[in-house]
mmCIF file as gemmi writes it, N, C-alpha and C atoms, coordinates in Angstrom:
data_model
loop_
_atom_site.group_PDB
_atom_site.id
_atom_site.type_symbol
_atom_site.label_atom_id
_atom_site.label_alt_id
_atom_site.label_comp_id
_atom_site.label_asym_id
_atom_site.label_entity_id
_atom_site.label_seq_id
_atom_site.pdbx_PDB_ins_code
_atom_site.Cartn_x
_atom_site.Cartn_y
_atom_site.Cartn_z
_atom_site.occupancy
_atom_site.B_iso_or_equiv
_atom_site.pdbx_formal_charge
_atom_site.auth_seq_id
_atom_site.auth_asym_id
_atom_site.pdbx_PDB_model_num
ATOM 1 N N . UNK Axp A 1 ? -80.245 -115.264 -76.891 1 0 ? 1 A 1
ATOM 2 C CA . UNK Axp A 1 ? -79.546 -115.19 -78.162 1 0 ? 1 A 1
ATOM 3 C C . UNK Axp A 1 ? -79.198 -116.619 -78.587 1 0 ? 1 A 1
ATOM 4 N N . UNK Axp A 2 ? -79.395 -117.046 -79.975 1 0 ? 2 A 1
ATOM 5 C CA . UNK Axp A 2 ? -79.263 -118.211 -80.089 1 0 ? 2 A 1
ATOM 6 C C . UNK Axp A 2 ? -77.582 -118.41 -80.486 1 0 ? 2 A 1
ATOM 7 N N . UNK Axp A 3 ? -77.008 -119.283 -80.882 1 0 ? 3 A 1
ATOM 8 C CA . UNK Axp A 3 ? -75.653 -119.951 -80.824 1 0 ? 3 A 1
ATOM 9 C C . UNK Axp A 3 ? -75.35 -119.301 -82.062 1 0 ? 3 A 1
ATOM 10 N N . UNK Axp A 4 ? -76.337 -119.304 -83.838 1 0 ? 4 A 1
ATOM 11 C CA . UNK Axp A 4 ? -75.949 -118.742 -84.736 1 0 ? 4 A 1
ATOM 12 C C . UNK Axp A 4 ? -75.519 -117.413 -84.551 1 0 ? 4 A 1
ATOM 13 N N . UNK Axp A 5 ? -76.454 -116.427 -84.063 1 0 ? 5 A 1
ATOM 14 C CA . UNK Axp A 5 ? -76.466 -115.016 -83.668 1 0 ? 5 A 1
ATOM 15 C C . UNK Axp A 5 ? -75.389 -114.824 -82.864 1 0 ? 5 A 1
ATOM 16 N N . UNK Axp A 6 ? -75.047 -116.046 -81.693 1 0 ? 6 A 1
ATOM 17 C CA . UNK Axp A 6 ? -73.685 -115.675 -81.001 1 0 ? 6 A 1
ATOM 18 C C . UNK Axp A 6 ? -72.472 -115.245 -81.748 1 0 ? 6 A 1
ATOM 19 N N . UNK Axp A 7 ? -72.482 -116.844 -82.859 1 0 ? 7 A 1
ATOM 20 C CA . UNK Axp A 7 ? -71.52 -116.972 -83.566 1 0 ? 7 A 1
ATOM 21 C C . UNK Axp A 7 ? -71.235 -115.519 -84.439 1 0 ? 7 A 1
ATOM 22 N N . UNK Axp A 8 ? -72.349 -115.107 -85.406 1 0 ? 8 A 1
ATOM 23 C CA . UNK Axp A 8 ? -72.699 -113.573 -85.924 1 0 ? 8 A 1
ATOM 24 C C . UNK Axp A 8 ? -71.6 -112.762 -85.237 1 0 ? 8 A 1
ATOM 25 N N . UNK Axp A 9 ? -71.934 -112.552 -84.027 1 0 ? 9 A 1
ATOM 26 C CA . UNK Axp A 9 ? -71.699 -111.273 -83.267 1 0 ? 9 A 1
ATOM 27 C C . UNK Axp A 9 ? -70.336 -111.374 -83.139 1 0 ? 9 A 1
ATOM 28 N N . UNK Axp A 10 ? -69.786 -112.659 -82.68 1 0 ? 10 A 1
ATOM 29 C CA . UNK Axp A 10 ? -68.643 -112.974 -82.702 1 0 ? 10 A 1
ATOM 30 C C . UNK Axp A 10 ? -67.695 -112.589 -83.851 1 0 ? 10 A 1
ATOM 31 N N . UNK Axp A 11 ? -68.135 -113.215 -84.996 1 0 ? 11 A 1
ATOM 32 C CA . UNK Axp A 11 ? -67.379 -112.921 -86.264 1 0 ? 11 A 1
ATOM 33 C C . UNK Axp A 11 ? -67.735 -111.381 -86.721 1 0 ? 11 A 1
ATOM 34 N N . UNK Axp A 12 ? -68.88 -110.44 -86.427 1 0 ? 12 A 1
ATOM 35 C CA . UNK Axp A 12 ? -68.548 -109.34 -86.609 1 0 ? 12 A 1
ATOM 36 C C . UNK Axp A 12 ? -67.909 -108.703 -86.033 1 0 ? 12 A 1
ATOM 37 N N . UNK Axp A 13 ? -67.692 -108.639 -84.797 1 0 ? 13 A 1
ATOM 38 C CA . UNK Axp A 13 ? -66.909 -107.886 -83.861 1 0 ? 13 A 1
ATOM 39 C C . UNK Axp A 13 ? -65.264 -107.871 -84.766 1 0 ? 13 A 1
ATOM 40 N N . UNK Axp A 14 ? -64.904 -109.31 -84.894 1 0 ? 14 A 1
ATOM 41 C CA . UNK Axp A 14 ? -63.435 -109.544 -84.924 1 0 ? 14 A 1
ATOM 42 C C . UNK Axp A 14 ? -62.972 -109.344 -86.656 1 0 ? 14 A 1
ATOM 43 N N . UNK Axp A 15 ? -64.137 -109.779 -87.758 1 0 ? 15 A 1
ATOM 44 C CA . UNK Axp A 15 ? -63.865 -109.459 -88.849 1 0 ? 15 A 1
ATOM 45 C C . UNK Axp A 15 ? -63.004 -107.488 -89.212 1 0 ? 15 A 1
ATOM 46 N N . UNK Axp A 16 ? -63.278 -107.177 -88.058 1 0 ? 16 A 1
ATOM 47 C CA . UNK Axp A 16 ? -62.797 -105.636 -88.826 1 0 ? 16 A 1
ATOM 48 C C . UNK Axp A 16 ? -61.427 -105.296 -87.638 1 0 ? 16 A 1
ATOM 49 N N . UNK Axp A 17 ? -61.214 -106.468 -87.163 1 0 ? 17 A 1
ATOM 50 C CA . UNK Axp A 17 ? -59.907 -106.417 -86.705 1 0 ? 17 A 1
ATOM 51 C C . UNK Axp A 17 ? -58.641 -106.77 -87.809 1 0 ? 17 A 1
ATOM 52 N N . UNK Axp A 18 ? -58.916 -107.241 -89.019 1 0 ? 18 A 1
ATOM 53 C CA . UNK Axp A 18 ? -58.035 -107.793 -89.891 1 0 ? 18 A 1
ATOM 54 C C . UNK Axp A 18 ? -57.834 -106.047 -90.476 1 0 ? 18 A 1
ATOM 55 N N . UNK Axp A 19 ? -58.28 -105.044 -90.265 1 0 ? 19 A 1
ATOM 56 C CA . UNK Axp A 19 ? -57.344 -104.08 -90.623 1 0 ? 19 A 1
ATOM 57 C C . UNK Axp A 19 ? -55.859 -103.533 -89.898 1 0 ? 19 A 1
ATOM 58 N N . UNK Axp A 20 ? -55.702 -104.373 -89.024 1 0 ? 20 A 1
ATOM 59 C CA . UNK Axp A 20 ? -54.805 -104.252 -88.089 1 0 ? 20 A 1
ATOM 60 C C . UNK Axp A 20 ? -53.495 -104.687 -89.07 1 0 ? 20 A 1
ATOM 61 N N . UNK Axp A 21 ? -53.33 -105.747 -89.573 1 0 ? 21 A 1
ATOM 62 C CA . UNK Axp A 21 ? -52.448 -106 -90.294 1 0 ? 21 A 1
ATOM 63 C C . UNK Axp A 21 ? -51.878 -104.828 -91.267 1 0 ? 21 A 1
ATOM 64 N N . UNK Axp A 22 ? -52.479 -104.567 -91.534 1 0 ? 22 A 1
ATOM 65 C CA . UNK Axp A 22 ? -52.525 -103.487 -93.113 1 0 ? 22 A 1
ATOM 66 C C . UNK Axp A 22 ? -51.915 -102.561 -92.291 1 0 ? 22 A 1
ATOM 67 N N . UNK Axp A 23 ? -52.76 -101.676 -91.305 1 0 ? 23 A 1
ATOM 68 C CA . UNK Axp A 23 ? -52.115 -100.346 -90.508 1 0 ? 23 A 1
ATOM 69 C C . UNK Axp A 23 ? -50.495 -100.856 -89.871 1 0 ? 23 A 1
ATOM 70 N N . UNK Axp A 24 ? -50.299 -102.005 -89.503 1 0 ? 24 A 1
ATOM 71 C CA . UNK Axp A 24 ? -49.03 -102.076 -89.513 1 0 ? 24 A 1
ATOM 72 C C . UNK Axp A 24 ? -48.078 -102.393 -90.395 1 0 ? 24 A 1
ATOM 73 N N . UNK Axp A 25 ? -48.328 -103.015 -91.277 1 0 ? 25 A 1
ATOM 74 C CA . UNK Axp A 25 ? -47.459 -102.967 -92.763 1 0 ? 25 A 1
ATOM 75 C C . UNK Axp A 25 ? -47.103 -101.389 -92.898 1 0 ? 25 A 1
ATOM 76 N N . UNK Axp A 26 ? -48.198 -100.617 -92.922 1 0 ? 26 A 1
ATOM 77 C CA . UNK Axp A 26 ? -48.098 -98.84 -93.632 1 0 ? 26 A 1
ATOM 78 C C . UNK Axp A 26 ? -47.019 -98.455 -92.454 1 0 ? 26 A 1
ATOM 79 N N . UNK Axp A 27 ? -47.427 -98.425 -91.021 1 0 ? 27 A 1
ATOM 80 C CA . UNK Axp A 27 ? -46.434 -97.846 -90.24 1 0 ? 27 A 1
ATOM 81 C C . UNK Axp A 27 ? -44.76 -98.227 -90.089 1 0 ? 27 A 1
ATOM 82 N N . UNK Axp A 28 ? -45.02 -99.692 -90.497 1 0 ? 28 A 1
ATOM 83 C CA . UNK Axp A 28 ? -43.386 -100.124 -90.488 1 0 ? 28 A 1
ATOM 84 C C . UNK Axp A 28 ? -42.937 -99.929 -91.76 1 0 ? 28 A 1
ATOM 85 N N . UNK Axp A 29 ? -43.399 -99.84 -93.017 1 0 ? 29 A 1
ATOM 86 C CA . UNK Axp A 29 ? -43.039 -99.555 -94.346 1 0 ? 29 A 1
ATOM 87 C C . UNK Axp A 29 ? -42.892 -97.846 -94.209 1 0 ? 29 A 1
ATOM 88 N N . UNK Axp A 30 ? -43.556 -97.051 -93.704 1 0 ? 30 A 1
ATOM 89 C CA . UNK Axp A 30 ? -43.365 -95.154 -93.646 1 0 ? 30 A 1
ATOM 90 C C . UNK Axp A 30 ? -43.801 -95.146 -95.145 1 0 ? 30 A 1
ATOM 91 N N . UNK Axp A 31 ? -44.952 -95.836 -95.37 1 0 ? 31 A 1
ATOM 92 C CA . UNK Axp A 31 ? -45.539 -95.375 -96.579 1 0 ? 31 A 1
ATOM 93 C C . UNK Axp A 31 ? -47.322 -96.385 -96.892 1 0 ? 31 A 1
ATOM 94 N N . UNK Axp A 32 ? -47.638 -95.793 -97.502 1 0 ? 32 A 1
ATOM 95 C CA . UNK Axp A 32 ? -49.471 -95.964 -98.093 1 0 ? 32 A 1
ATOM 96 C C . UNK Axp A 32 ? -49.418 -96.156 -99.648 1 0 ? 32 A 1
ATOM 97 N N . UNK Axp A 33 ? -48.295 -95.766 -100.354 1 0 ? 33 A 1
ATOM 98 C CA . UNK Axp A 33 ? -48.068 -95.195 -101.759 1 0 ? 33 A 1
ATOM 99 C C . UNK Axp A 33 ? -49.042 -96.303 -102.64 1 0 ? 33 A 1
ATOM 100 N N . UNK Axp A 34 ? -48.994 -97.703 -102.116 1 0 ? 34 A 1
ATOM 101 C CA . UNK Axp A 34 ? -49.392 -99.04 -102.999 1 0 ? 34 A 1
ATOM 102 C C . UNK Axp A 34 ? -50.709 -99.109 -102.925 1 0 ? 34 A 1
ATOM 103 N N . UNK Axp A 35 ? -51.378 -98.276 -101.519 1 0 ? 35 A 1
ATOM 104 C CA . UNK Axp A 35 ? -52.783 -98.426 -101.497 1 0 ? 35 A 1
ATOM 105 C C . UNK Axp A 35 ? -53.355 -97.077 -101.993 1 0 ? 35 A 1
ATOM 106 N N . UNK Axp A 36 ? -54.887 -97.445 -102.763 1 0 ? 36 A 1
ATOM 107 C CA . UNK Axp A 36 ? -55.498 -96.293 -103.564 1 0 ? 36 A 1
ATOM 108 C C . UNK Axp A 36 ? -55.958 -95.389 -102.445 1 0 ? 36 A 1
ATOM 109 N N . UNK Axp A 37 ? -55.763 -94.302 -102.703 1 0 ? 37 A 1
ATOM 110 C CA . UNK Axp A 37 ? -56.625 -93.39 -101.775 1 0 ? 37 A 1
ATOM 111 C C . UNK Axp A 37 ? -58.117 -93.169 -102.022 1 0 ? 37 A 1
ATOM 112 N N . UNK Axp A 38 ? -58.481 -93.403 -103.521 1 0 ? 38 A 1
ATOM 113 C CA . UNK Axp A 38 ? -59.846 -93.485 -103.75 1 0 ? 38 A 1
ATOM 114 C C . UNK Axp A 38 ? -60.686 -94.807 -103.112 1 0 ? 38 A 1
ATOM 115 N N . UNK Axp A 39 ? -60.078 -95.788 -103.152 1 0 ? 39 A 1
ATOM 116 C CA . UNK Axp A 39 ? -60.347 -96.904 -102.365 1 0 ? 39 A 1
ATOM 117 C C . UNK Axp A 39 ? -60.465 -96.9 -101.151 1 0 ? 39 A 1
ATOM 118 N N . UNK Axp A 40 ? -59.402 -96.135 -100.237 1 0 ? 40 A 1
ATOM 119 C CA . UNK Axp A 40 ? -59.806 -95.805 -99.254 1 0 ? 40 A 1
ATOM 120 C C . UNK Axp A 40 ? -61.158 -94.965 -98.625 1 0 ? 40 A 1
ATOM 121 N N . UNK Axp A 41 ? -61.302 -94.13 -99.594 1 0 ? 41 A 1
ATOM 122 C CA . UNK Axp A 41 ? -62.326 -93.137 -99.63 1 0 ? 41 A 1
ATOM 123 C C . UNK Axp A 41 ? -63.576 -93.457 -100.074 1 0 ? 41 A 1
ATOM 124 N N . UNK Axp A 42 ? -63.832 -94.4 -101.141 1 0 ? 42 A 1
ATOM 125 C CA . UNK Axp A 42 ? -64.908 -95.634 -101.028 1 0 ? 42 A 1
ATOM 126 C C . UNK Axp A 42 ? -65.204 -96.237 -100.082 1 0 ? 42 A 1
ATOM 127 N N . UNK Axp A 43 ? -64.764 -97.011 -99.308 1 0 ? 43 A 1
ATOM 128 C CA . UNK Axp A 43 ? -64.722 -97.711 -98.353 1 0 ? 43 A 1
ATOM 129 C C . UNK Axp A 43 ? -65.272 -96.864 -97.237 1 0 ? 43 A 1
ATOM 130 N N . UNK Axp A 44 ? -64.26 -95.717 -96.717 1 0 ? 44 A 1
ATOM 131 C CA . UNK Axp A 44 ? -64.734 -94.735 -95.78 1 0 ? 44 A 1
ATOM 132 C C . UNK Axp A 44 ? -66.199 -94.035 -95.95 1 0 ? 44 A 1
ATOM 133 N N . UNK Axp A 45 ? -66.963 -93.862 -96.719 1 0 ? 45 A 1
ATOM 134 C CA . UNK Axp A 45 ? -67.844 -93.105 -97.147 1 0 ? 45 A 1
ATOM 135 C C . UNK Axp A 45 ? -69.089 -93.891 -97.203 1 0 ? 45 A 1
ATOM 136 N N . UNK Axp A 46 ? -68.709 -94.996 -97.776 1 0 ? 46 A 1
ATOM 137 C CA . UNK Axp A 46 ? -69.876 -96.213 -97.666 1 0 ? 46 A 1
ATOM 138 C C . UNK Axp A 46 ? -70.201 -96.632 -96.288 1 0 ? 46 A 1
ATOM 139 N N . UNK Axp A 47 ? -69.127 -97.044 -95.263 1 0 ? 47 A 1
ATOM 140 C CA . UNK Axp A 47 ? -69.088 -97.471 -93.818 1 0 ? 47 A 1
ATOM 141 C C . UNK Axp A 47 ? -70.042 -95.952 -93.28 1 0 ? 47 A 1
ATOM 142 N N . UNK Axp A 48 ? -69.809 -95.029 -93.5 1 0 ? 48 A 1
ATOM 143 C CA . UNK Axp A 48 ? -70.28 -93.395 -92.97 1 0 ? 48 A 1
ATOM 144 C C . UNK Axp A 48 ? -71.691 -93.206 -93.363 1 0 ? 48 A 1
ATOM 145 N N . UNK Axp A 49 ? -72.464 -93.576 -94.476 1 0 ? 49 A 1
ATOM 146 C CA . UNK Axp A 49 ? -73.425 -93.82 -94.947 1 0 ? 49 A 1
ATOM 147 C C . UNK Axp A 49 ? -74.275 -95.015 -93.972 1 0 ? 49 A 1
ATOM 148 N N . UNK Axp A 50 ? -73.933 -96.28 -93.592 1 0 ? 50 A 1
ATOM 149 C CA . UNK Axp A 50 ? -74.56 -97.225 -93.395 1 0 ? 50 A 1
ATOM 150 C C . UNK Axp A 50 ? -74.467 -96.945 -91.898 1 0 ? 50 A 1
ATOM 151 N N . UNK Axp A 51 ? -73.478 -96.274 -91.322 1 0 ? 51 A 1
ATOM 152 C CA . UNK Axp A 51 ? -73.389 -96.183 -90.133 1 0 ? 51 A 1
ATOM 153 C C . UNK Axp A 51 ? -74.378 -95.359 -88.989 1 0 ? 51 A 1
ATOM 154 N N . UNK Axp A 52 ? -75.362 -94.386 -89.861 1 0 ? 52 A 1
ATOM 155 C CA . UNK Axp A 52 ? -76.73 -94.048 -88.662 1 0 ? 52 A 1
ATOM 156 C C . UNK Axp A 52 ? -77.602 -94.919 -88.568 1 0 ? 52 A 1
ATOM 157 N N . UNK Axp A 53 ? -78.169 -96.132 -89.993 1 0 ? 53 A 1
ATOM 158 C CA . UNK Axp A 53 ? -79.062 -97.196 -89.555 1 0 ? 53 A 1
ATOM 159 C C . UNK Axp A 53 ? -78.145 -98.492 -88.698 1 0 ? 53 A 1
ATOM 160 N N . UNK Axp A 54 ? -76.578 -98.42 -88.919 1 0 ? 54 A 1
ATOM 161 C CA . UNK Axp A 54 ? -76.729 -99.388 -87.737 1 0 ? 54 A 1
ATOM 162 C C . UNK Axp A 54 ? -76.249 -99.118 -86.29 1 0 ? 54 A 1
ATOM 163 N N . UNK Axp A 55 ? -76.648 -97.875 -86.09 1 0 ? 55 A 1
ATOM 164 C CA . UNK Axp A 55 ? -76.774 -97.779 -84.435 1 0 ? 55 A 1
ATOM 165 C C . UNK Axp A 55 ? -77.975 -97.711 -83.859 1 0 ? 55 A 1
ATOM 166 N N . UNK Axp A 56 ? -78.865 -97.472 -84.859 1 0 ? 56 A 1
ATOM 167 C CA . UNK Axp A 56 ? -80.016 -97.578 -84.275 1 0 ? 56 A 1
ATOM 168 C C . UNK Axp A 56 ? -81.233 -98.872 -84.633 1 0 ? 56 A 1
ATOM 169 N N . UNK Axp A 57 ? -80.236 -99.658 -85.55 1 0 ? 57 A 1
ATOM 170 C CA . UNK Axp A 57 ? -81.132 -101.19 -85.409 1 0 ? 57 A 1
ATOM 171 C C . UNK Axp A 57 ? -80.99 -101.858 -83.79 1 0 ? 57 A 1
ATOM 172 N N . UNK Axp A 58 ? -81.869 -102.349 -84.367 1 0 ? 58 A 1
ATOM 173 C CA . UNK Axp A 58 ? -82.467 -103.477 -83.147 1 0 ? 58 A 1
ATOM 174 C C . UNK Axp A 58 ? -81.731 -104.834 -83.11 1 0 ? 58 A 1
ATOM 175 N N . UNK Axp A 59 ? -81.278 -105.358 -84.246 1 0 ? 59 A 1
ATOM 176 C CA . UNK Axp A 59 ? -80.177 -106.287 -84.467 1 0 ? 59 A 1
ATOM 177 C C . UNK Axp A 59 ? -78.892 -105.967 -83.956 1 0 ? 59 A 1
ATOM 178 N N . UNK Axp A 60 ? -78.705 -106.995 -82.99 1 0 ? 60 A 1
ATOM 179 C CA . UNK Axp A 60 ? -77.443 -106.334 -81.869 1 0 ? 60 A 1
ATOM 180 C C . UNK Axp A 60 ? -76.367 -106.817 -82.938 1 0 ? 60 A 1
ATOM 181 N N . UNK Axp A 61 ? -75.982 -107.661 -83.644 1 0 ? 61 A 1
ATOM 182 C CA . UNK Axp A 61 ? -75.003 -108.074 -84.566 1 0 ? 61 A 1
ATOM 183 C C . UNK Axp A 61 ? -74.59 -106.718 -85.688 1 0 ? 61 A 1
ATOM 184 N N . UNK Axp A 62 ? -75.661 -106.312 -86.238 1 0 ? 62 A 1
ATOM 185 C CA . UNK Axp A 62 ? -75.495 -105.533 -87.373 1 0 ? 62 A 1
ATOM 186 C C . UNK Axp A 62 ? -74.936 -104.348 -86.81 1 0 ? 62 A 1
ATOM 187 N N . UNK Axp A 63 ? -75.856 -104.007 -84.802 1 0 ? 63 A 1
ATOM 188 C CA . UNK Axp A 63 ? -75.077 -102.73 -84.588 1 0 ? 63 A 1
ATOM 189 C C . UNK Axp A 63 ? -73.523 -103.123 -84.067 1 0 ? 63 A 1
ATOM 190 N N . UNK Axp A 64 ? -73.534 -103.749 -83.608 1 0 ? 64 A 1
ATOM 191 C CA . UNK Axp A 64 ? -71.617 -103.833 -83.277 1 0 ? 64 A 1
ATOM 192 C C . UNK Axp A 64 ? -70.503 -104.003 -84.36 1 0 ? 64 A 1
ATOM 193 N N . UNK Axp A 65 ? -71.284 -104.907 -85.523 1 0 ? 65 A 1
ATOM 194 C CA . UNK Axp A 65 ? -70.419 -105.279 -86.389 1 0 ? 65 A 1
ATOM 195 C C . UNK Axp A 65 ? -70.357 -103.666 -86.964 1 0 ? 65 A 1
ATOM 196 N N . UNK Axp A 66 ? -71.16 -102.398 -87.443 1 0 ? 66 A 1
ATOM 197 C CA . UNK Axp A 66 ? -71.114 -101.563 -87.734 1 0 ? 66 A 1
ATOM 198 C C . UNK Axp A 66 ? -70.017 -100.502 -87.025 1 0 ? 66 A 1
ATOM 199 N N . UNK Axp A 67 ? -70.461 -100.472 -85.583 1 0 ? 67 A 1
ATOM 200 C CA . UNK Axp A 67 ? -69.293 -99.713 -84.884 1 0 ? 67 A 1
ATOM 201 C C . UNK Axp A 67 ? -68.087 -100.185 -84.979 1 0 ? 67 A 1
ATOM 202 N N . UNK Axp A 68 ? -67.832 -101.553 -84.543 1 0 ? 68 A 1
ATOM 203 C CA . UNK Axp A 68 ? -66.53 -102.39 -84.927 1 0 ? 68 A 1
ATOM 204 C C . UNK Axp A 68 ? -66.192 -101.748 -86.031 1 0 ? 68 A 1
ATOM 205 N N . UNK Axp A 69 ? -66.515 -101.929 -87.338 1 0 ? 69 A 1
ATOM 206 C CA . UNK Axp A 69 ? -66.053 -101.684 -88.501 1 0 ? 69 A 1
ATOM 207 C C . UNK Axp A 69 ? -65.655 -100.43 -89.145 1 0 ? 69 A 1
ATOM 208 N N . UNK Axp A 70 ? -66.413 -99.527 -88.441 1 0 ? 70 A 1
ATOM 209 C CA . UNK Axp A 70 ? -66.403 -98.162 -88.765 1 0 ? 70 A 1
ATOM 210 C C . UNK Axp A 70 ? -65.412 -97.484 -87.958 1 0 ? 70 A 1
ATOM 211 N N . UNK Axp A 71 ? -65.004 -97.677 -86.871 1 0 ? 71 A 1
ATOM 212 C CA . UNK Axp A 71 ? -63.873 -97.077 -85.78 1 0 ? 71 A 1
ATOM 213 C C . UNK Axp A 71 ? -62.753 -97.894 -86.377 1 0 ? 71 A 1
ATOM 214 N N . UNK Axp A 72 ? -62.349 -99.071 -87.069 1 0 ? 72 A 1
ATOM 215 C CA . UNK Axp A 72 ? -61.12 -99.965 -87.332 1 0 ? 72 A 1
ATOM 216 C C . UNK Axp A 72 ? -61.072 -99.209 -88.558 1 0 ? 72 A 1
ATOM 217 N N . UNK Axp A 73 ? -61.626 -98.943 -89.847 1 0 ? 73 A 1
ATOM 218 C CA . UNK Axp A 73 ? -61.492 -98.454 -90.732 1 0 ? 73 A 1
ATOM 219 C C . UNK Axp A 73 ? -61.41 -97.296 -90.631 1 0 ? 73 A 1
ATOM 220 N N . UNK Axp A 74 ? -61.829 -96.01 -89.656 1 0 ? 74 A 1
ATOM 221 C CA . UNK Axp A 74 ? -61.248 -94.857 -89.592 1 0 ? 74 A 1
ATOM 222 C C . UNK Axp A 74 ? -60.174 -94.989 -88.781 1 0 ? 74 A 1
ATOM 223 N N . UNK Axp A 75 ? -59.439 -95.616 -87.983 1 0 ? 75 A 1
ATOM 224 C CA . UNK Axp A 75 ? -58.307 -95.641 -88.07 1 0 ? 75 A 1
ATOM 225 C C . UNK Axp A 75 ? -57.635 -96.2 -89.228 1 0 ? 75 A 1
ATOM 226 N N . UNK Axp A 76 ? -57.758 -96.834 -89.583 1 0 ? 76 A 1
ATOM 227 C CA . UNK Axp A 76 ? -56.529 -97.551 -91.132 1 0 ? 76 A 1
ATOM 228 C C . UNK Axp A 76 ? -56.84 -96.146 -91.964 1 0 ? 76 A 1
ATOM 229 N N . UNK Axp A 77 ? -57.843 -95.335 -92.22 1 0 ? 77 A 1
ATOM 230 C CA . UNK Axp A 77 ? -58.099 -94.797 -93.033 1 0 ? 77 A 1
ATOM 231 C C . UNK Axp A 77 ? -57.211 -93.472 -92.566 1 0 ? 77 A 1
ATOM 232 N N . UNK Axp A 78 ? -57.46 -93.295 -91.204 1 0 ? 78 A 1
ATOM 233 C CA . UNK Axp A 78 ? -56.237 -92.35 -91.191 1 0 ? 78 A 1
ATOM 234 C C . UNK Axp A 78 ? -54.924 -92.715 -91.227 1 0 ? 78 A 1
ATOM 235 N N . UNK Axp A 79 ? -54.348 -93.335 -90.675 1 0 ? 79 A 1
ATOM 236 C CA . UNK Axp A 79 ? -52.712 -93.968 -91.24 1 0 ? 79 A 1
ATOM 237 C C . UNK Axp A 79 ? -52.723 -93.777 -92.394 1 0 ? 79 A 1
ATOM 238 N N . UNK Axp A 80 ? -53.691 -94.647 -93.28 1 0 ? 80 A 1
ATOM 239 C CA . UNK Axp A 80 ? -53.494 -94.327 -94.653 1 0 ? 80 A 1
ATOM 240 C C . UNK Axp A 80 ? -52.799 -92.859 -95.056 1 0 ? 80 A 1
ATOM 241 N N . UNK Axp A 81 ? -53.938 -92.096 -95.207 1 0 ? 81 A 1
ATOM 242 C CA . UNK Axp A 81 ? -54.023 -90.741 -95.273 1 0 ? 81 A 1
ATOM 243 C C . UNK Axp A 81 ? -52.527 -90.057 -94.866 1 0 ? 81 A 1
ATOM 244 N N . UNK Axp A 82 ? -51.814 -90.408 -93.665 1 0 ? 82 A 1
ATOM 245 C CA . UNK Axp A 82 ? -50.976 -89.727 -92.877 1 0 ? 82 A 1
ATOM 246 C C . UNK Axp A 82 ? -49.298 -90.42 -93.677 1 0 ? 82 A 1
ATOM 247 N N . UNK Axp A 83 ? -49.242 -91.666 -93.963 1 0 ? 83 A 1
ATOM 248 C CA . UNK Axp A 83 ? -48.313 -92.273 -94.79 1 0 ? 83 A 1
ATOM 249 C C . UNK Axp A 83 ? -48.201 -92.24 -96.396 1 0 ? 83 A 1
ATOM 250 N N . UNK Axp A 84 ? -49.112 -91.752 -96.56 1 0 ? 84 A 1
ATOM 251 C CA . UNK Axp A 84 ? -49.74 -91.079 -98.502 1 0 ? 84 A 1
ATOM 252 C C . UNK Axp A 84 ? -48.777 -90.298 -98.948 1 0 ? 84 A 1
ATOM 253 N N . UNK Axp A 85 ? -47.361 -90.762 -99.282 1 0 ? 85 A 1
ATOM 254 C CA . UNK Axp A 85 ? -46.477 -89.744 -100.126 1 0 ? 85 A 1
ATOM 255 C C . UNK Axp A 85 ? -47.002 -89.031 -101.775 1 0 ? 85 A 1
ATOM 256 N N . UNK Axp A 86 ? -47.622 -87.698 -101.543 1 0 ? 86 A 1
ATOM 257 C CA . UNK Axp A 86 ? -47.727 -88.007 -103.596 1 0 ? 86 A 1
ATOM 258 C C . UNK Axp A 86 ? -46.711 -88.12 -103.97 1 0 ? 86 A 1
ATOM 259 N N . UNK Axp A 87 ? -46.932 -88.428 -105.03 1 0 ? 87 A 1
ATOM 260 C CA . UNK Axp A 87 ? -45.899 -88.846 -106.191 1 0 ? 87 A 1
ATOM 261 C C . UNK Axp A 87 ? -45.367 -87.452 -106.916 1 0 ? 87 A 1
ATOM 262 N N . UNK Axp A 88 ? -43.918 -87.372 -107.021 1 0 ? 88 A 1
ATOM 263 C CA . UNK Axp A 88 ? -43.767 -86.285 -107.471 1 0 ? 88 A 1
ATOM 264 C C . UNK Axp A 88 ? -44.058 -86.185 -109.206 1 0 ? 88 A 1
ATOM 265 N N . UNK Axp A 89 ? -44.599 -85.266 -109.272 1 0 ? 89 A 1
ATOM 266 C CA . UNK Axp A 89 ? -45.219 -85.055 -110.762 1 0 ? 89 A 1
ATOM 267 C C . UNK Axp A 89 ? -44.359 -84.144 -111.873 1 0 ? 89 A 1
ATOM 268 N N . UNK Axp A 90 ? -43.158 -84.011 -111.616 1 0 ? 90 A 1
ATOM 269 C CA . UNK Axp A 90 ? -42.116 -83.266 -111.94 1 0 ? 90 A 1
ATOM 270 C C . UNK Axp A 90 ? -41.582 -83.953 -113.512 1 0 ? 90 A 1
């Protein structure tokens, strides 16, 4: 593996650790209200889509950065989901 591709793998792995921040803002705030749920659901759906070609590429970067990304975002995506007060419509 060359040093670029290291570097790659490196920064994919850890790029989808920056949802970590966010899931703890929501848990210490006891709320999601500021973030879109459609956004969330974009996000989730697109990662779910891309996610059977990258387990089965041959590019070891694209497949980790994929799993990485897809297990960090279904967790945030559930917190999300679980801290989502609606809005009362009253």
């Amino acid at each position: 593996m060359t040093v670029l591709a290291t570097i790659s793998l490196v920064a994919g792995i850890v790029l989808p650790f920056w949802n970590i921040p966010l899931i703890v803002r929501v848990v210490k705030r006891r709320s999601s209200e500021d973030i879109s749920l459609w956004w969330g659901i974009g996000i989730w759906v697109s990662l779910a889509l891309m996610l059977p070609h990258g387990l089965v590429t041959e590019e070891i970067v694209l497949r980790w950065f994929t799993i990485a990304n897809f297990t960090l975002f279904t967790i945030t995506f559930i917190i999300i989901l679980m801290y989502h007060n609606p809005r009362n419509k009253s």
